[in-house]
DSSP file (Angstrom, degrees, kcal/mol; ACC not computed):
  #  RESIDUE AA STRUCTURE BP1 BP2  ACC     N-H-->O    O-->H-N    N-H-->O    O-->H-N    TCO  KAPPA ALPHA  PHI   PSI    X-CA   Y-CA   Z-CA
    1    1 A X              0   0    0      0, 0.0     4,-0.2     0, 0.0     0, 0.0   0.000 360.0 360.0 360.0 -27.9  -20.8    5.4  -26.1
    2    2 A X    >   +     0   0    0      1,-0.2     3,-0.7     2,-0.2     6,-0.4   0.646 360.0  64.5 -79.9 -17.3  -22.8    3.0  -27.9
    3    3 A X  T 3  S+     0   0    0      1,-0.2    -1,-0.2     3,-0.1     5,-0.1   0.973 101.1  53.8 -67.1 -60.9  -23.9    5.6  -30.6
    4    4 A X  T 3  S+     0   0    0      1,-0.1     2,-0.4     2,-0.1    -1,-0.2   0.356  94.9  70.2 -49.1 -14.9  -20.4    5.8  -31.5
    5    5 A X  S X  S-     0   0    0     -3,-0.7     3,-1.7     3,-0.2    -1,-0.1  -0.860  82.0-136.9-138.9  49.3  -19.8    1.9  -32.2
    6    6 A X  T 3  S+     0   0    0     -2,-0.4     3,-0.1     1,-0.2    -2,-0.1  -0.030  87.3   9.1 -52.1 140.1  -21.8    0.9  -35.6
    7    7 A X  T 3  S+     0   0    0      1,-0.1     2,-0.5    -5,-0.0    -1,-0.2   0.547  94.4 117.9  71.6   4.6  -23.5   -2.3  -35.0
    8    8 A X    <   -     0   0    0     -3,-1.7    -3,-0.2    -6,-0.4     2,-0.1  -0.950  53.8-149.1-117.5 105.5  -22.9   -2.7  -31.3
    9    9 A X        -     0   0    0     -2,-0.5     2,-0.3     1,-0.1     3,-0.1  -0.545  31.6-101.3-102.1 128.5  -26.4   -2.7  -29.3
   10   10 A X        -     0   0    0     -2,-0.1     3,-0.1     1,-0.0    -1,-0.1  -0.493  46.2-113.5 -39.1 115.3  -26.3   -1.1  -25.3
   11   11 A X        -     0   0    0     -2,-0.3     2,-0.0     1,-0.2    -1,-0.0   0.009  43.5 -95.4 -35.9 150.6  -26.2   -4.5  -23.0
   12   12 A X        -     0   0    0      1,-0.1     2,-0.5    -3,-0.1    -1,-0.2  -0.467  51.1 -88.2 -78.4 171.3  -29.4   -4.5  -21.1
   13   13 A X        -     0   0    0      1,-0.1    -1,-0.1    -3,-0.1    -3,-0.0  -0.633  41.9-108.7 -89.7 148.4  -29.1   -3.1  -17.9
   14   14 A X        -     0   0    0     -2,-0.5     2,-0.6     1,-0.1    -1,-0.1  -0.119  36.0-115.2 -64.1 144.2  -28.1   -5.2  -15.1
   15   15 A X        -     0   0    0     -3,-0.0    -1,-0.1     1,-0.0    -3,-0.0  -0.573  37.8 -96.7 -61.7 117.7  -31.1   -6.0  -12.5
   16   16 A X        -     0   0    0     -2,-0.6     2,-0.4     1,-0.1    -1,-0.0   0.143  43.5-120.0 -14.7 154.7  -30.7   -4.6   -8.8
   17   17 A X        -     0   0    0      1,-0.1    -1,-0.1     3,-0.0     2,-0.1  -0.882  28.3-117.5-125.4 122.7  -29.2   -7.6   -6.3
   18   18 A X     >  -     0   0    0     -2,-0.4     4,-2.5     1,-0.0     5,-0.3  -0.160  19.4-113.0 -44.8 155.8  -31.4   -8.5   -3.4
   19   19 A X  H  > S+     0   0    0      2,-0.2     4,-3.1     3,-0.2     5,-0.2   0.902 127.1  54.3 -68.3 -29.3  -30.3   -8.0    0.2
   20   20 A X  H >> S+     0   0    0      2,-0.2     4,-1.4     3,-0.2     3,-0.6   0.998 111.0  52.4 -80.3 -64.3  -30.3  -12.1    0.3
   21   21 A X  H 3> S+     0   0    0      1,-0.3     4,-2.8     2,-0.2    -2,-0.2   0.844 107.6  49.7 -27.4 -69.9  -27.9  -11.6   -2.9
   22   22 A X  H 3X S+     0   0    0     -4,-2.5     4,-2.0     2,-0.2    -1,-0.3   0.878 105.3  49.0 -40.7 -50.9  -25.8   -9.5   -1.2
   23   23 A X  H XX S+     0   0    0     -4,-3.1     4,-1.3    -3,-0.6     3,-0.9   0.980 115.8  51.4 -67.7 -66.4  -25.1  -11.5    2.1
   24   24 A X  H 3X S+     0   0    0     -4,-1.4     4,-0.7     1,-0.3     3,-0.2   0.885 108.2  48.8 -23.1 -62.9  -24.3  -14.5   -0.4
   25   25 A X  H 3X S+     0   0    0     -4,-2.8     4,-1.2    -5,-0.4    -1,-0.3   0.777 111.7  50.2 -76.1 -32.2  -22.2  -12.3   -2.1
   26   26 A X  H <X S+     0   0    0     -4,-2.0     4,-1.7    -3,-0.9    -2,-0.3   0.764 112.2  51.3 -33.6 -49.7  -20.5  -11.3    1.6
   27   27 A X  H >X S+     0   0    0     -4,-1.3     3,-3.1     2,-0.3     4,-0.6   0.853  98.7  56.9 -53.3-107.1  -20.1  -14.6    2.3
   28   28 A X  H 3X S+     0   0    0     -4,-0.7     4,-1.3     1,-0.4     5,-0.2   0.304 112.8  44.8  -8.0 -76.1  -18.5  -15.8   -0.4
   29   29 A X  H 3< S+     0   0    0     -4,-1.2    -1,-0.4     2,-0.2    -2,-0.3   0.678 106.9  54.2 -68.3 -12.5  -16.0  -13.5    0.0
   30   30 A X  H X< S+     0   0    0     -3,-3.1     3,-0.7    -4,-1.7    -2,-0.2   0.915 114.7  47.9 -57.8 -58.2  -15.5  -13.8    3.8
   31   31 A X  H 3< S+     0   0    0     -4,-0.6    -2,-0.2    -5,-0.2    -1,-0.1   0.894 118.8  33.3 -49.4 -44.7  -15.0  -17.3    3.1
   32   32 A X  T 3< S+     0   0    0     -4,-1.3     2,-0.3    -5,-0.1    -1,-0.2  -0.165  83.0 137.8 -97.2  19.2  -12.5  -17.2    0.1
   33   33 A X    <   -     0   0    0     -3,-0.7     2,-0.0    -5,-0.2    -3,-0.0  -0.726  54.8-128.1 -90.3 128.4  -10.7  -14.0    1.3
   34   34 A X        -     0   0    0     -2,-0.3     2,-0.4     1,-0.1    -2,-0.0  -0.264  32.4-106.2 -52.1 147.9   -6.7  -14.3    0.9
   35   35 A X        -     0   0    0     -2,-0.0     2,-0.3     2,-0.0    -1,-0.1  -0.795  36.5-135.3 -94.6 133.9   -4.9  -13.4    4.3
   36   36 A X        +     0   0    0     -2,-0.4     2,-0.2    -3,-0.0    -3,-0.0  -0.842  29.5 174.0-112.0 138.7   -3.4  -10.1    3.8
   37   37 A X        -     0   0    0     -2,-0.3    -2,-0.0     0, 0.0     2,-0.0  -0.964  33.6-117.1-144.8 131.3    0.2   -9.5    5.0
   38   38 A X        -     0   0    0     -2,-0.2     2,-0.3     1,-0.1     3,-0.0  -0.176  37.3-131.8 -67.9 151.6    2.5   -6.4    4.6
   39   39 A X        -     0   0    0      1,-0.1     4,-0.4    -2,-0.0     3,-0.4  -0.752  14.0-124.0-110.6 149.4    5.9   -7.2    2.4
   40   40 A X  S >> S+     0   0    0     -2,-0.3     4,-1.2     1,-0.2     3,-0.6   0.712 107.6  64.3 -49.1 -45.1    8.9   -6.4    3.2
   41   41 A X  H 3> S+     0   0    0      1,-0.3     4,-2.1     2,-0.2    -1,-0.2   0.412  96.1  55.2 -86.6   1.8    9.3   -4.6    0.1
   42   42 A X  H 3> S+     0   0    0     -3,-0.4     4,-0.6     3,-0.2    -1,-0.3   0.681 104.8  51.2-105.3 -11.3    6.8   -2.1    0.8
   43   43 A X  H <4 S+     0   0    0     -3,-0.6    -2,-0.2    -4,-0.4    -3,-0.1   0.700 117.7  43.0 -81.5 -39.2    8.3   -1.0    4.1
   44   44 A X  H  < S+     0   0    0     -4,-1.2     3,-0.3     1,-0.2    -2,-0.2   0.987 115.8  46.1 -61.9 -45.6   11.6   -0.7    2.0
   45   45 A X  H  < S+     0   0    0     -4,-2.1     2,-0.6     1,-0.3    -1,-0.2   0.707 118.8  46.5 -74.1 -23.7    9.9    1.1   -1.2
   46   46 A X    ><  -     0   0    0     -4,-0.6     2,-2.0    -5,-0.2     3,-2.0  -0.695  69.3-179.3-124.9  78.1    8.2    3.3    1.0
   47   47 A X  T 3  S+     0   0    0     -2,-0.6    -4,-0.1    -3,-0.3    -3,-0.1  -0.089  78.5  67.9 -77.9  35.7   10.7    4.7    3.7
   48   48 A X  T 3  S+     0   0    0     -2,-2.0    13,-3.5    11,-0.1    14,-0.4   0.326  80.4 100.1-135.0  11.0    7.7    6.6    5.2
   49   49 A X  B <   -A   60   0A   0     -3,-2.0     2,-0.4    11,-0.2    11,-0.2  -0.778  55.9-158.0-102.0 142.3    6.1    3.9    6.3
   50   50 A X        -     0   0    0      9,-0.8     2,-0.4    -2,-0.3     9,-0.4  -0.717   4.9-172.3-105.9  83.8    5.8    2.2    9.8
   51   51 A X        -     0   0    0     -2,-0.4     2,-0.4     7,-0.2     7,-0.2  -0.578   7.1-166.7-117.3 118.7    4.8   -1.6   10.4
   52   52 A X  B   > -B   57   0B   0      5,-1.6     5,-1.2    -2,-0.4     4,-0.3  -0.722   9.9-163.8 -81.4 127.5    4.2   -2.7   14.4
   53   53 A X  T   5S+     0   0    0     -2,-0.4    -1,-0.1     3,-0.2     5,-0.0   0.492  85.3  50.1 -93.6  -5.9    4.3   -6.4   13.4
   54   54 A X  T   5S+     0   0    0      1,-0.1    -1,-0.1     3,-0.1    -2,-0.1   0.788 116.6  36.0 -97.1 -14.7    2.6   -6.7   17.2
   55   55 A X  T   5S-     0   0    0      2,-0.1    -2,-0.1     0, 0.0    -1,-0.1   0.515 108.5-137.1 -97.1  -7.0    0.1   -4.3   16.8
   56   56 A X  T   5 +     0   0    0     -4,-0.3    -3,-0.2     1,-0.1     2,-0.2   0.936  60.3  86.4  25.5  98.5   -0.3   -5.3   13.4
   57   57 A X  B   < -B   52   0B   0     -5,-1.2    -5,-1.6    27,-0.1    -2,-0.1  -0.492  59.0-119.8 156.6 157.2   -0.6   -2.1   11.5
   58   58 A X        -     0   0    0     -2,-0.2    26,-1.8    -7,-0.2     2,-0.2  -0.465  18.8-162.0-100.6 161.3    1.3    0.7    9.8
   59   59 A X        -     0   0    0     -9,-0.4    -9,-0.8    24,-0.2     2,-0.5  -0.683  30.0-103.5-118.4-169.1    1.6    3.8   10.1
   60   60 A X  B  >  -A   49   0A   0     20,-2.7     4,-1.9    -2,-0.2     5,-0.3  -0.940  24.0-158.6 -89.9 121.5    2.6    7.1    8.5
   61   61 A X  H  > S+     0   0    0    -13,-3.5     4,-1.7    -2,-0.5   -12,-0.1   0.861  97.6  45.1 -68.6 -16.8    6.3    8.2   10.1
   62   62 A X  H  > S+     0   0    0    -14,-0.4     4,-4.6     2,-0.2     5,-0.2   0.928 111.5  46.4 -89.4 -35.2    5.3   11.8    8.9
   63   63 A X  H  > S+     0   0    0      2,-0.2     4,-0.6     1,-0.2     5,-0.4   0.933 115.1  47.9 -33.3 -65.1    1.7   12.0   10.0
   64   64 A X  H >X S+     0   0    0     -4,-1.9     3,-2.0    16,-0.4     4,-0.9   0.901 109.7  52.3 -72.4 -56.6    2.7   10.7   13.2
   65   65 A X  H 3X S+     0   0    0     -4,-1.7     4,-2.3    -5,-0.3    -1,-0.2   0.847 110.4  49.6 -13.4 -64.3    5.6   13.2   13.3
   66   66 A X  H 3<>S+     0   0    0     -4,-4.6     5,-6.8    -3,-0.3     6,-0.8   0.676 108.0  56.7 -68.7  -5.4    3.0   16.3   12.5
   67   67 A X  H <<5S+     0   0    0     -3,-2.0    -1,-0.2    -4,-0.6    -2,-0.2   0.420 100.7  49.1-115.3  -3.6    0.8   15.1   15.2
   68   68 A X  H  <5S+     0   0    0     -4,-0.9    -1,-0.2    -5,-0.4    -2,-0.2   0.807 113.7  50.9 -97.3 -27.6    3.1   15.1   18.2
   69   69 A X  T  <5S-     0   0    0     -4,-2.3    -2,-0.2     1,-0.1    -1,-0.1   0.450 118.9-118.1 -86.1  31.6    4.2   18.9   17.1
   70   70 A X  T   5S+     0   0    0     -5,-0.2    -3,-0.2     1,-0.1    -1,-0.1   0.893  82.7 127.3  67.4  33.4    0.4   19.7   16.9
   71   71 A X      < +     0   0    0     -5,-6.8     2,-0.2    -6,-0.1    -4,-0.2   0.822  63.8  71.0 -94.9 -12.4    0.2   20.4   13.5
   72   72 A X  S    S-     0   0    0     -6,-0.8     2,-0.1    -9,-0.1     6,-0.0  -0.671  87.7-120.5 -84.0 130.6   -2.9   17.5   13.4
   73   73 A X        -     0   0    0     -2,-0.2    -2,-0.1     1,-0.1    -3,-0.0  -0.530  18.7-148.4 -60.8 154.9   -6.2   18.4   15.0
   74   74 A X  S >  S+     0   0    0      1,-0.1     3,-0.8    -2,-0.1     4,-0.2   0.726  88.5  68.4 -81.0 -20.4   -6.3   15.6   17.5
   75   75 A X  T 3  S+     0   0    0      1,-0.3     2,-0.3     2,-0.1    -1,-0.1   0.917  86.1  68.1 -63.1 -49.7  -10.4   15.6   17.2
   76   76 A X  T 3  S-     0   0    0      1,-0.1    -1,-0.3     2,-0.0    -2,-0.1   0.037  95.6-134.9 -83.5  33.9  -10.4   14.2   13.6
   77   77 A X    <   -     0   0    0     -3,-0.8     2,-0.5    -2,-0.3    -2,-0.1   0.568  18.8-149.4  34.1 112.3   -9.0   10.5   14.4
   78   78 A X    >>  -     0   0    0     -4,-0.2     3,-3.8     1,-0.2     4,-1.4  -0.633  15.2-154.1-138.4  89.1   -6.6    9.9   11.9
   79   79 A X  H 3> S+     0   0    0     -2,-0.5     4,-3.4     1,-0.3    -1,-0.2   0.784  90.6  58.5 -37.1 -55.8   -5.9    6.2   10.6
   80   80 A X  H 34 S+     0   0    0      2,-0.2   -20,-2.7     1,-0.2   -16,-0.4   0.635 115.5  31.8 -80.5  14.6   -2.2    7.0    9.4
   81   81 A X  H <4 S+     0   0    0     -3,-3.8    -2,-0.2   -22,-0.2    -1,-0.2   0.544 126.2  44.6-127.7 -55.1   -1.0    8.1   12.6
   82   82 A X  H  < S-     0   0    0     -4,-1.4    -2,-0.2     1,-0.1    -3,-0.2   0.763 118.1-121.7 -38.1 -27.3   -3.5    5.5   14.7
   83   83 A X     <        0   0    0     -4,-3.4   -24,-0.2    -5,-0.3    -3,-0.1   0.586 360.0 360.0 100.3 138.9   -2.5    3.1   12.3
   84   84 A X              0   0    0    -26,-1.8   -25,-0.1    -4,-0.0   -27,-0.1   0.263 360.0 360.0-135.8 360.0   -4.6    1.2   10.0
């Protein structure tokens, strides 16, 4: 891309992150992470959706649907009808 660009020199490339970099960089975010909560509006915009507010966690209503008439193998664990 840079060929194309007259005057514009490739950025160097960034150096590999240490493993110590990386857990810093876990942390950080573990600390600062926003608390995630389902909207109202996404159960509404998305009428296929299912949210156990005890179980916390949604599902799909059709997934779950295909997998009681057996149309899902049961083997392969499947987050939208276990619920994610």
């Amino acid at each position: 891309m840079w060929n194309f660009i007259p005057g514009v020199v490739e950025p160097p490339p960034k150096k590999p992150k240490t493993n110590e970099e990386k857990l810093e960089v876990q942390r950080k975010y573990e600390k600062d992470k926003r608390d995630q909560t389902v909207l109202d509006s996404w159960v509404k915009e998305f009428n296929w959706v299912d949210y156990n507010s005890t179980q916390i966690h949604m599902t799909c209503r059709i997934c779950v649907k295909y997998f009681a008439e057996g149309r899902v193998d049961e083997d392969e664990g499947h987050s939208y009808v276990t619920g994610v």
